[in-house]
N, C-alpha and C positions, 0 to 999 in steps of 0.2 A: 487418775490414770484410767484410760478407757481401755474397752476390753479387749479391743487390738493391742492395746503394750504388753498386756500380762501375759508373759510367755515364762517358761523354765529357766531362759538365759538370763533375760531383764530383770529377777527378782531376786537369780540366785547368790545367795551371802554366804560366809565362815565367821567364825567367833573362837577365841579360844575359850575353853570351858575348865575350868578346877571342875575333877569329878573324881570322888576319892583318893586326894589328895596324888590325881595323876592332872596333867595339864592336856589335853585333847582338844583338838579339832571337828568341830560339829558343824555341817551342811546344815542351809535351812533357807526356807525361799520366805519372804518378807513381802507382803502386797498392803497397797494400800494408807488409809493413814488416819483411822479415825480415832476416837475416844477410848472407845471400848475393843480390846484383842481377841480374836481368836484363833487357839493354837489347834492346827490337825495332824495328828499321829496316825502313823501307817500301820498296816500290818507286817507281818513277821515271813511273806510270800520271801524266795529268790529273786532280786532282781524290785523290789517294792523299794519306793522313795516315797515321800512326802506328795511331789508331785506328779506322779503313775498314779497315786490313790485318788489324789482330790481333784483334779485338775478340771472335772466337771463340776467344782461345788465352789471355787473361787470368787468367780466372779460377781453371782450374786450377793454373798456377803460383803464382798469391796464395796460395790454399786448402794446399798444399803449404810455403808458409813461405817463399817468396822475395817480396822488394821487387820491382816490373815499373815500368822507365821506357820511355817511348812517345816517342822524338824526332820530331818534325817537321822534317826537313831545311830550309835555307836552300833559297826558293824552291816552298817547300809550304807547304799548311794556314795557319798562323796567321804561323808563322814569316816574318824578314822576308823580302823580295827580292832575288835577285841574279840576275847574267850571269857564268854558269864560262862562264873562257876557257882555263883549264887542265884538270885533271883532276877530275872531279865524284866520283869515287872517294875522292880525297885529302880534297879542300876537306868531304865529310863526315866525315871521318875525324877530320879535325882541328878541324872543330866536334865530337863526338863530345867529344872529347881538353879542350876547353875547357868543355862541360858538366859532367863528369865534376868537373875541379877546382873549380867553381862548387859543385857539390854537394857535396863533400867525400867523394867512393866512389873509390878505391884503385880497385881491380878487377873487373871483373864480367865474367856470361856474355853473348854477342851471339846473337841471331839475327836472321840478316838475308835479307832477301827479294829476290831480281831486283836491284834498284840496293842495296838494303841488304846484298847480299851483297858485292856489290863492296867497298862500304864498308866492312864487315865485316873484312874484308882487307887493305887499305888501313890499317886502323887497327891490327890484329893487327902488321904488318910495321912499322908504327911508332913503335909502345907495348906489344912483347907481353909486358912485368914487368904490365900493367893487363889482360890475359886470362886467362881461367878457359878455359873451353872456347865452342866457335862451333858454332854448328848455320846452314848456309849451306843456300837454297832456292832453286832457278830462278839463278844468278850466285855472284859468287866471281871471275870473272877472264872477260876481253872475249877475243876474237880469234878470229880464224874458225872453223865448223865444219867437219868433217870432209867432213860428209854433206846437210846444208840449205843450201839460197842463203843468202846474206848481202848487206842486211839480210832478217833474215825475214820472211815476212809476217807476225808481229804484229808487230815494232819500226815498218814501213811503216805499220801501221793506226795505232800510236799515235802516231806523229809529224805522221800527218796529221789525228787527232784535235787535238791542239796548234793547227793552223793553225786548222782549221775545227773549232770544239767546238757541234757539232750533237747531238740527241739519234740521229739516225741514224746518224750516224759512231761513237758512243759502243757503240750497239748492235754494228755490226759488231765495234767492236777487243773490245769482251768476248764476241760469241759464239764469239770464236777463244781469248781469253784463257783458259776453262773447257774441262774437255770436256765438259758438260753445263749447255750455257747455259738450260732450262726451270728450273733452281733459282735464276735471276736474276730477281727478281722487277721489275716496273714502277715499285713504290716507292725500292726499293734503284738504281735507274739513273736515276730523278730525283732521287735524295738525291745522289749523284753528280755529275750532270750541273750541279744545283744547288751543289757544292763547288769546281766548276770555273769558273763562273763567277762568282762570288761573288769571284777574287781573277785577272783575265783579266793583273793585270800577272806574275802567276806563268808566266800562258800566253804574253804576251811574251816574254818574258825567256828560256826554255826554247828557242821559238824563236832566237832572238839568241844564243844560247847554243850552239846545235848551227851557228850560220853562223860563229860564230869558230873551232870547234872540234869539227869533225864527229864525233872519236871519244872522248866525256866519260869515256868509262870507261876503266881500263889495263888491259892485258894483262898478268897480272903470273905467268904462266905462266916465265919464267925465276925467277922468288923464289919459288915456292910451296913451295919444300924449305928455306926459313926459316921457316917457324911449324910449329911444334912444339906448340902448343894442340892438344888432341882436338877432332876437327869429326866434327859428322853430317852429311852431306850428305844434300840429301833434294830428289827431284826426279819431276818428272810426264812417265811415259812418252809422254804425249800432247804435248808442251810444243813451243806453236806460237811460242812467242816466243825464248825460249833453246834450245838442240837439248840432247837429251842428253848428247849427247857433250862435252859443258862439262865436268858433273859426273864425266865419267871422267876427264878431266883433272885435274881436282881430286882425285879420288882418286888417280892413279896421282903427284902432283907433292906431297903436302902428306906431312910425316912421321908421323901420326898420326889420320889419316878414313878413315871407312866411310861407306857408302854403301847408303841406302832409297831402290829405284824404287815409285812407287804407279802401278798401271797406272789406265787409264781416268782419268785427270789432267794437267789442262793446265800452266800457270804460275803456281797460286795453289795450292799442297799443303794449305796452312794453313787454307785456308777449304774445301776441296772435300774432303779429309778429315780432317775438325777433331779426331774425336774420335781416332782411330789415332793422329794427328799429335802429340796431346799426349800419350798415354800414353806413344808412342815419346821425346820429347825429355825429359820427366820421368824417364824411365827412363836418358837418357843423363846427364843431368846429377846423377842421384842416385849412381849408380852409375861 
């Protein structure tokens, strides 16, 4: 496939999914076709899909000779709707876990972004005979920082983008999301803004979702010395949404991660520096 074909439409698939013993529909965009899979998880923004996150990091992986599947989590993008009243870490995980056997792939590499790291995690600690290696960005494991209030001001901006999804709210939680929000352009935050509401029962439910269970994500800071998978951790010294000091937890707790800070970067590593970003994880996962 050249990189002219790989678009959102051309790749995008459904599957049904057994996911606690409910039968669901799960979006997921499929490129590619090689050996070895790798799956990328979004984060947990308004209006976030598989392919809004990754859509700069595709191609080089395809072109390099790996399959790239694009999940839409329950409660994103296309995928159906739900209300976690448990752990939103897990409940991807284990969609995740049911994909996978739908498709018929044994094992593959994750990267996961902000809530896709979590997830990321989550599913490593549950399945890790079905991991390769994990390259984890902005998340990986919840619980407080060291050094930043909690919640931050981005988790604040995006939750009240949830309530109220205005383009003016939109604008604030991503001027803090970047550190260089002039490269957001006016099309790209009404494509956005337009993904957001195009599915407001996703913007329900999220809500409803954080009043049953204010902390969706796990702490899983005492288990991180069970996954023994290679992780890159990769994270933005500027990161107004997660603090840094996540990722050093994550380093100093997991049996086998390193750790790339990119300075002058917020909570989107992958799109603020796309190109560094992929040499670096092509480079991890080849080697």
């Amino acid at each position: 496939m050249t990189a002219q074909a790989i678009t959102e439409a051309s790749t995008s698939k459904f599957a049904r999914v057994k996911v606690d013993d409910q039968d669901v529909q799960i979006h997921y965009n499929d490129v590619g076709a090689g050996a070895e899979t790798v799956v990328m998880l979004h984060g947990s923004g308004p209006g976030a899909s598989g392919w809004a996150n990754f859509n700069r990091n595709v191609e080089p992986l395809v072109a390099a000779g790996y399959r790239v599947i694009l999940m839409d989590c329950l409660g994103w993008s296309k995928s159906d709707p739900i209300v976690c009243t448990g752990s939103r870490s897990e409940l991807n995980g284990r969609t995740l876990n049911g994909l996978l056997d739908v498709l018929g792939i044994e094992r593959v590499h994750i990267l996961g972004n902000s809530m896709g790291g979590h997830s990321a995690v989550a599913f490593a600690l549950a399945n890790p005979q079905r991991v390769g290696k994990l390259v984890l960005m902005g998340g990986g494991t919840a619980g407080p920082s060291n050094f930043a209030p909690m919640p931050t001001e981005g988790i604040k901006l995006l939750q009240g983008l949830y309530r109220e999804p205005t383009i003016e709210n939109l604008k604030r939680m991503m001027n803090v999301f970047v550190y260089d929000a002039s490269a957001l352009t006016d099309a790209l935050m009404q494509a956005r803004l337009d993904n957001m509401l195009a599915r407001r029962d996703h913007l329900e439910n999220f809500v409803k979702s954080l009043a049953a269970n204010p902390k969706q994500f796990t702490d899983y800071g005492p288990r991180l010395g069970e996954i023994a998978a290679p992780t890159l951790v990769i994270w933005g010294r500027d990161d107004r949404f997660v603090p840094m000091d996540t990722g050093l937890r994550l380093l100093a707790g997991m049996q086998n991660a390193q750790l790339h800070v990119f300075n002058r970067c917020g909570h989107w590593a992958q799109w603020e520096h796309a190109d560094a970003f992929n040499r670096m994880v092509l480079d991890f996962l080849q080697h």
